[in-house]
C-alpha positions, 0 to 999 in steps of 0.5 A: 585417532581420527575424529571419524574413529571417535565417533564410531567408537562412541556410537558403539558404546552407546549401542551397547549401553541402550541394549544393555538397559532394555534388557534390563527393563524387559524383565525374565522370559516367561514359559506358559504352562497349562491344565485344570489339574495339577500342573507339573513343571520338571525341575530335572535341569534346574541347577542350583542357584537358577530361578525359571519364570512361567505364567498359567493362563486361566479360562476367564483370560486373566494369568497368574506369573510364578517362579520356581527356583533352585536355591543353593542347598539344591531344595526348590522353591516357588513363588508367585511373581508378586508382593503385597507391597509392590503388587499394585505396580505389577513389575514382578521380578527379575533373576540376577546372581542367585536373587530375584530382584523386584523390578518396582522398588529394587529389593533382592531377596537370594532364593533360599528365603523365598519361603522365609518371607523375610522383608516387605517386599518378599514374593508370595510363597506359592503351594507345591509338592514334589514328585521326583523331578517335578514341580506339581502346583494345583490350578486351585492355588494359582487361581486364588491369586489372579487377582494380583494380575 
């Protein structure tokens, strides 16, 4: 192999290398949703074992960053995208394999025991209700916790 081959060989693999760990501390992509009501969020093409990050903009500027996710059953589940542990650092989480994944301190935590609480570091459950194919949360309960944010 010529040393040239080497080298190019190497910077390609450290190019692949420092991709793969910026996405990694970018974190998830974030939809906004909006209203003064009942916001709704359709859950028609969320598949089982997908998790969806949004963020909802209040009038004072401030946001509140949630999670709906489909957990393995097919049941939804949503979450503030926050814990009372890790909270202060304002990481949030990320999606990984069926878990979110707190991007502070590392714990995982599969979608379906989002409403369980079952750990230290477990996501706020966040108040919902189903209408059909879609996610109905009210401005009220996002509001209530902006101060996370």
């Amino acid at each position: 192999m010529k040393p040239g081959s080497i080298a190019l060989g190497g910077a390609i693999l450290f190019s692949i290398a420092a991709i793969s760990f910026a996405s990694l501390g970018s974190g998830p992509r974030f939809s906004t949703v909006t209203g003064d009501g009942p916001i709704s969020i359709s859950t028609a093409t969320l598949r089982s074992g997908e998790a969806r990050f949004y963020i909802y903009h209040l009038r004072n500027g401030a946001s509140v960053k949630f999670i709906v996710a489909r957990d393995e059953t097919g049941r939804i589940q949503a979450a503030i995208d926050a814990c009372e542990r890790c909270a202060a650092y304002r990481e949030g989480y990320s999606f990984s394999e069926g878990h979110v994944v707190c991007r502070f301190c590392g714990n995982r935590y599969k979608i379906g025991s989002l409403a369980s609480g079952a750990g230290s570091c477990v996501p706020f459950k966040l108040r919902y209700t189903l209408h059909g194919d879609a996610v109905q949360i009210s401005s009220a309960e996002l509001n209530k916790w902006s101060q996370l944010f």
